[in-house]
N, C-alpha and C positions, 0 to 999 in steps of 0.2 A: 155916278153913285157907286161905292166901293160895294165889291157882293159879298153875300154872307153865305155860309155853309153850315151845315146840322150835319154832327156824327156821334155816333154813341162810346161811349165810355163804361169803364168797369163802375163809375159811379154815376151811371145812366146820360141822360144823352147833355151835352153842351154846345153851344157857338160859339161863334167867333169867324173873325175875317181868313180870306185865305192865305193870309200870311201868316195865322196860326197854324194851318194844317199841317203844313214839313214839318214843325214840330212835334206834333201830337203824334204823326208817323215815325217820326223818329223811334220814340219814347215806346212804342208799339211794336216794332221792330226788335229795338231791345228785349223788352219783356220776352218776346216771340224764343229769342236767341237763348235767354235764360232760361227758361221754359224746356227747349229743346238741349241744352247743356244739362240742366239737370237731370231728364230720363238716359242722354247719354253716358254721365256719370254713374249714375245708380246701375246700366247694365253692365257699363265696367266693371264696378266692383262686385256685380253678381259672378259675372261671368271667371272674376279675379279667383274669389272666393272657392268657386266650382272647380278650375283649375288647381289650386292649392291643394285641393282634398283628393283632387284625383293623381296629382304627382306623392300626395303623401300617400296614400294609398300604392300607388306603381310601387316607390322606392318602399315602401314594407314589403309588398309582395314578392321584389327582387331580392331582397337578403333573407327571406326565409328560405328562397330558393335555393340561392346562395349556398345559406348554413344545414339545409336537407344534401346538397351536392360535398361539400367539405366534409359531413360526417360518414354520406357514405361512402365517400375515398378513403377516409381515416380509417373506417372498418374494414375495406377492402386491402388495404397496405397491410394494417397487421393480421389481416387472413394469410395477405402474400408472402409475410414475412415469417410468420409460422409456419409457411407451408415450404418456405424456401431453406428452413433451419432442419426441418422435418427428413426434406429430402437429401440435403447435404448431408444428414446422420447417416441416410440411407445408402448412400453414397460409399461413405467411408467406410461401414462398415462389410458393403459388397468386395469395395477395393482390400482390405482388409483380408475379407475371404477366400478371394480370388490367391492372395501373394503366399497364405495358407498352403494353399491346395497344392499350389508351383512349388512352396520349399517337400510338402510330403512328397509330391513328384518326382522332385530330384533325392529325395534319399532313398526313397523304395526305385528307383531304376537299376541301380545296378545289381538289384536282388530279381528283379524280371530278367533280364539280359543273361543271354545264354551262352556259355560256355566253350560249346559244340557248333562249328560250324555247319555240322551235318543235322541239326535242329529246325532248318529253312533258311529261306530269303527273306529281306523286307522287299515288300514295293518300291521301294527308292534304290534297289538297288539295281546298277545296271553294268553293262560291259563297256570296255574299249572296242571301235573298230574292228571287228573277226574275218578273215575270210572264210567261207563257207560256200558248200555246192550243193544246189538245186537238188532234190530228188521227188520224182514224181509219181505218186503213186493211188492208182483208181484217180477219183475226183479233187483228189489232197495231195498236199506236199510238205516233206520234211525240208531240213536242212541236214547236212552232213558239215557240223565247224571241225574246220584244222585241229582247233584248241578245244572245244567243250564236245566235242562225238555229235551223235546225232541229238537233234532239238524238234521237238513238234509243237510250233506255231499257236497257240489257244486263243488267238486273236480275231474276234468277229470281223472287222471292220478291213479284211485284206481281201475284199472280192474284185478292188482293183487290180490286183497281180494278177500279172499270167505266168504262172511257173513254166521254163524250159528245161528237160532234165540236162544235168550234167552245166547246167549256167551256174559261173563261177558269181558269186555277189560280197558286197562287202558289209555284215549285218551289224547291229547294234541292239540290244536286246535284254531285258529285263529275266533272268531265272526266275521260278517260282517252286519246281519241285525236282527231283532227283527220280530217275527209274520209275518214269512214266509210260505205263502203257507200250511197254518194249524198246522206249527209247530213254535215252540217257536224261534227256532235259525238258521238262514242260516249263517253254519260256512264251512270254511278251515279246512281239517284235516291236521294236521301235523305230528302226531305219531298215532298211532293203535296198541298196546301190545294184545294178544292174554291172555287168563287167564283160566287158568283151573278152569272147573265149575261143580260142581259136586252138588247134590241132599244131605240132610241128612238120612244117613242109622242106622238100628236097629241093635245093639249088641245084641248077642245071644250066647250062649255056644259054637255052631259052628260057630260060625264067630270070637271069639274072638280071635283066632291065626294070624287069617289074615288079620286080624283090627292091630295086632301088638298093644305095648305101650312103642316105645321106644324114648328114648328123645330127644327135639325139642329144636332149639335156636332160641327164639322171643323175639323181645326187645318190651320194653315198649312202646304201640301207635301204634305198628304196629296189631293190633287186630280194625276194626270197623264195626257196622253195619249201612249200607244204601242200599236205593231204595230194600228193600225187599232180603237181601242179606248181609252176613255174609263173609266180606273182612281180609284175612291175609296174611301178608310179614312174611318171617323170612326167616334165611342163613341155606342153602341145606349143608349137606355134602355130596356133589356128589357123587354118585357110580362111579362103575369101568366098570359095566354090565346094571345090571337090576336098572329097574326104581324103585324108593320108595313110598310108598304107605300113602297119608295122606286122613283122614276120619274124615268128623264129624257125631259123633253114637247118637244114644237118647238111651232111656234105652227101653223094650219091656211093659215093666209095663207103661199105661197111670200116676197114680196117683206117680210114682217115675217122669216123665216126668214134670208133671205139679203140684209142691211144692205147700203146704199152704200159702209159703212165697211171690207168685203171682210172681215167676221167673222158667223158664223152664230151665231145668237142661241137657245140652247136653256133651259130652266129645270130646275132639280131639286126636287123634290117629295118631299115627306113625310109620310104619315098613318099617326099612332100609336092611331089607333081610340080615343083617350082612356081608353087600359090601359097606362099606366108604372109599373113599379117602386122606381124614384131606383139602379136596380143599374143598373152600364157596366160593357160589353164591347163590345171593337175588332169592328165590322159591316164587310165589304166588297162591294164589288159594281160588276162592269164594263157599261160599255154596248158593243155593238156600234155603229159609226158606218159601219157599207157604206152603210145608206139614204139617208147624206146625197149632197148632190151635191160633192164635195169636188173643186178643181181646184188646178192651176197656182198660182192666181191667188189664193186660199183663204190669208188671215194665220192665220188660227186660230177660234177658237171662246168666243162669253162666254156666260157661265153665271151665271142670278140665284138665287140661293139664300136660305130665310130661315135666316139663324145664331142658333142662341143666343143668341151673343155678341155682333154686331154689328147684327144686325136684318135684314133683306130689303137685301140687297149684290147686287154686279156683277163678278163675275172675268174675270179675260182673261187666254187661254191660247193663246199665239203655238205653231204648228206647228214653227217653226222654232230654240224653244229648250225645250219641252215634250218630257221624257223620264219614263223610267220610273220612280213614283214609292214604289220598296219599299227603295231603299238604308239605310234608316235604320232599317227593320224588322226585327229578330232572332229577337224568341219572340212572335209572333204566333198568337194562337188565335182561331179562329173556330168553336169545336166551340158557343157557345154564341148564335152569334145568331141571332136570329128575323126572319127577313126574307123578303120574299114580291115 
């Protein structure tokens, strides 16, 4: 007997066999889908709708932004650009002022500029090379220059020196006033070379080893006598060790000393203890000449040296045209010779 089923329907209940129900399910299913299709649809287009208004919304909010940033750029450009026109007037018109000032400058100078050398120094002005002698006195020390008389020092900054009296030196130095304080120059030092100064000594039988006579490279000029004092440059062949030894000798005989020829006859010596390097640097070194008997009457002084160059020679050094001989010296260093 085929069986029957009861189910309810949107239009209340019906039967029917079981071979109507797959379809009735069907049909039921469907609905179901559409049912559910259409609330999914509807929050789409909610949810669509929501979205639209809130990108229209962004995209406004972003170009007002936009056009608040673009205008206050635009305001700020032409601030900068007023302010950039402003300054370049400002500019021009300094540079302007300035090129002013420089041409009155140069025309009113030669109406300041004096005349009279005996008016002052500038600051910028300074000396060649001087030789000059130590003089010590109380706590202080002058110089005595060959060329400019005595100079008193006004320089704070020389409590490195230790003054020697009678230490020959080779100065550099700025004037600043004339018949200062009893002395001839109130100068600036600027350089201070130290110079070995040695006394003229007697050759004798025994001393002749040690007086050495070996040979010296002196250029022409660099031999002169001033301020009571026997000045010479020449290139050291540095040692390795010991220091080298230069001497000016006289002879022990007065009448070999002091020629018919009215010129005193002294020699210069050299022993290098046979320790040379083949290294040169500029050697100095003064002699004192008080010992000599120097008169009136006194042409000058010759000197036999052996040279390098020329071999055992005879110089001759007239009093009366023999001056001081650093003019030609600029950047003289003596920090490294070795001499005794």
């Amino acid at each position: 007997m085929p069986g029957f089923c009861v189910f309810y329907t949107e239009n209340g209940m019906e039967s029917g066999t079981e071979r109507d129900t797959k379809t009735v399910q069907k049909k039921v299913r469907k609905r179901m889908r559409k049912a559910v299709w259409r609330t999914v649809w509807k929050q789409y287009k909610r949810i669509r709708k929501l979205y639209k208004e809130t990108y229209e919304n962004y995209t406004e909010t972003i170009q007002k932004q936009f056009r608040i940033l673009y205008i206050r750029d635009l305001i700020s450009y032409e601030n900068y650009t007023e302010n950039y026109i402003k300054t370049n007037e400002r500019t021009l018109i300094m540079r302007k002022l300035h090129w002013l000032f420089m041409a009155v400058c140069l025309a009113v100078m030669p109406l300041l500029q004096s005349c009279d050398d005996n008016d002052g120094y500038s600051i910028g002005d300074f000396t060649p090379p001087l030789w000059a002698t130590v003089r010590v006195t109380g706590n202080a020390f002058y110089l005595d220059c060959d060329v400019w008389g005595t100079l008193w020092p006004v320089n704070t900054n020389l409590g490195w020196y230790e003054p020697v009296d009678g230490k020959r030196v080779i100065t550099v130095f700025n004037p600043l006033s004339d018949e200062y304080a009893g002395y001839d120059h109130a100068v600036k030092i600027l350089r201070l070379n130290d110079v070995l100064t040695k006394e003229v000594e007697t050759l004798t039988p025994e001393t002749e080893e040690e007086f050495g006579n070996d040979p010296v490279l002196i250029y022409q000029g660099d031999i002169g006598i001033s301020g009571g004092y026997m000045d010479i440059l020449f290139l050291q062949n540095l040692p390795s060790e010991n220091k080298h030894r230069i001497s000016l000798v006289r002879p022990q005989d007065d009448a070999e000393l002091y020629g018919d020829d009215g010129y005193i006859h002294l020699e210069l010596r050299y022993n290098d203890y046979d320790d040379v390097t083949g290294l040169r640097k500029y050697g100095a070194v003064s002699y004192n000449l008080n010992s000599l008997d120097i008169t009136s009457e006194t042409k000058g002084i010759k000197l036999k040296i052996n040279s390098e160059v020329n071999g055992e020679v005879e110089l001759s050094f007239d009093f009366a045209s023999t001056a001081d001989n650093t003019k030609d010296v600029q950047d003289l260093d003596l920090s490294e010779m070795r001499l005794k």
